[in-house]
C-alpha positions in Angstrom: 33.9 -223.0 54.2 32.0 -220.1 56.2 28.7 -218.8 55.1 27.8 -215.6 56.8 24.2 -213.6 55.8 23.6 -210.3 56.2 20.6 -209.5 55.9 19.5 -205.8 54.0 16.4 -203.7 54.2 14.3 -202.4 51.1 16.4 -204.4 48.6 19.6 -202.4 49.0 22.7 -204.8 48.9 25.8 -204.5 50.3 28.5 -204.3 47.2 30.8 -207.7 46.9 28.0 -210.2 47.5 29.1 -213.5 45.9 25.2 -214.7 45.7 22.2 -212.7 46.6 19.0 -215.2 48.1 15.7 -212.6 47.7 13.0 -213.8 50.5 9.5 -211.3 50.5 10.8 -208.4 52.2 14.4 -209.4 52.9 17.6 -209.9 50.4 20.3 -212.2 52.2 23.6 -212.2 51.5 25.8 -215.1 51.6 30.1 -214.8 51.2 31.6 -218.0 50.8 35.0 -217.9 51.9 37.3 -220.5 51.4 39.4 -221.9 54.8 42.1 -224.2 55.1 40.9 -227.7 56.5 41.7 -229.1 59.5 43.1 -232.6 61.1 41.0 -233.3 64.8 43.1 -235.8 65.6 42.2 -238.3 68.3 45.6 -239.6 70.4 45.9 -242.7 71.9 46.3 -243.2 75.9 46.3 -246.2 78.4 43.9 -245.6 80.7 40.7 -244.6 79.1 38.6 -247.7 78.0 37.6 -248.2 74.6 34.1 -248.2 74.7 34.2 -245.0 76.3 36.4 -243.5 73.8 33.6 -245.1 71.0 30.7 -243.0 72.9 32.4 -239.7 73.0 33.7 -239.7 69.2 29.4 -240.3 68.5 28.7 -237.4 71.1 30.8 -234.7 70.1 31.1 -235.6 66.5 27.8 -235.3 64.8 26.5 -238.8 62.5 29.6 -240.2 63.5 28.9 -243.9 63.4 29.7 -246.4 65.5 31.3 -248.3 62.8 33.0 -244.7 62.1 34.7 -244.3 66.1 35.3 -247.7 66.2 37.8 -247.3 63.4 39.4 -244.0 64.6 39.6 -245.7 68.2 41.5 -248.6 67.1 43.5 -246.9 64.7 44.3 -244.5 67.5 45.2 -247.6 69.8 47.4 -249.3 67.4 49.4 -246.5 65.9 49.1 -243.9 68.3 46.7 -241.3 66.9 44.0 -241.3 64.4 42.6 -238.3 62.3 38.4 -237.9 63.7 37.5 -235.9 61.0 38.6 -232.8 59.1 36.8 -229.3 58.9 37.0 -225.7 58.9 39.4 -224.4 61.8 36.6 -223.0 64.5 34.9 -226.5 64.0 37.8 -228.1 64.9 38.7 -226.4 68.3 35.0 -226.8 68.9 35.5 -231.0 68.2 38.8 -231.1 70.3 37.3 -228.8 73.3 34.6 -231.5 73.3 36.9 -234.3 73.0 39.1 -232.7 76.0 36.6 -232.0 77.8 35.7 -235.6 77.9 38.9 -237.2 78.9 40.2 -237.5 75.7 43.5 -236.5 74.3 42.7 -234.5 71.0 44.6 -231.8 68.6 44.1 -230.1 65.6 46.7 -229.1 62.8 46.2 -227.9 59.4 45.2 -230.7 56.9 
């Protein structure tokens, strides 16, 4: 889901608002549009050690638990990929950049 504001001067609202927040002075505009979810899905390898794998899930994914990455880890190390979490599409190249970008092997497909 993508929330985007756009904010109006002296109360004059765009047309097609789906909810209208007033603050003193301002009236916000949210749209709510409704996006496909996606898989970030953590693959497994054999060279990256476990514990390291734990620590990246909890950095790049936010209140990911350690209980959380240990799960996806081993499910990624015993069947060969695990699904890390599942969100909007720009959310998920953001998580599998991160994931990449941290020695990880990561993709995303449409849930």
């Amino acid at each position: 889901m993508t929330v985007r504001s756009i904010p109006t001067l002296h109360g004059v609202a765009a047309p097609s608002a789906s909810s209208t927040e007033t603050k003193p002075g301002i009236e916000i505009e949210r749209r709510v549009t409704e996006e496909p979810p996606y898989k970030v899905i953590l693959h497994n390898d054999d060279f990256t050690p476990m514990e390291h794998v734990v620590a990246v899930l909890q950095k790049v994914i936010p209140r990911m638990s350690v209980k959380r990455a240990v799960d996806i880890m081993m499910e990624a190390h015993t069947k060969g990929k695990a699904v890390a979490t599942k969100c909007h599409k720009e959310l998920a190249e953001l998580y599998q950049d991160g994931l990449n970008n941290e020695g990880l092997i990561a993709s995303i497909e449409p849930d």
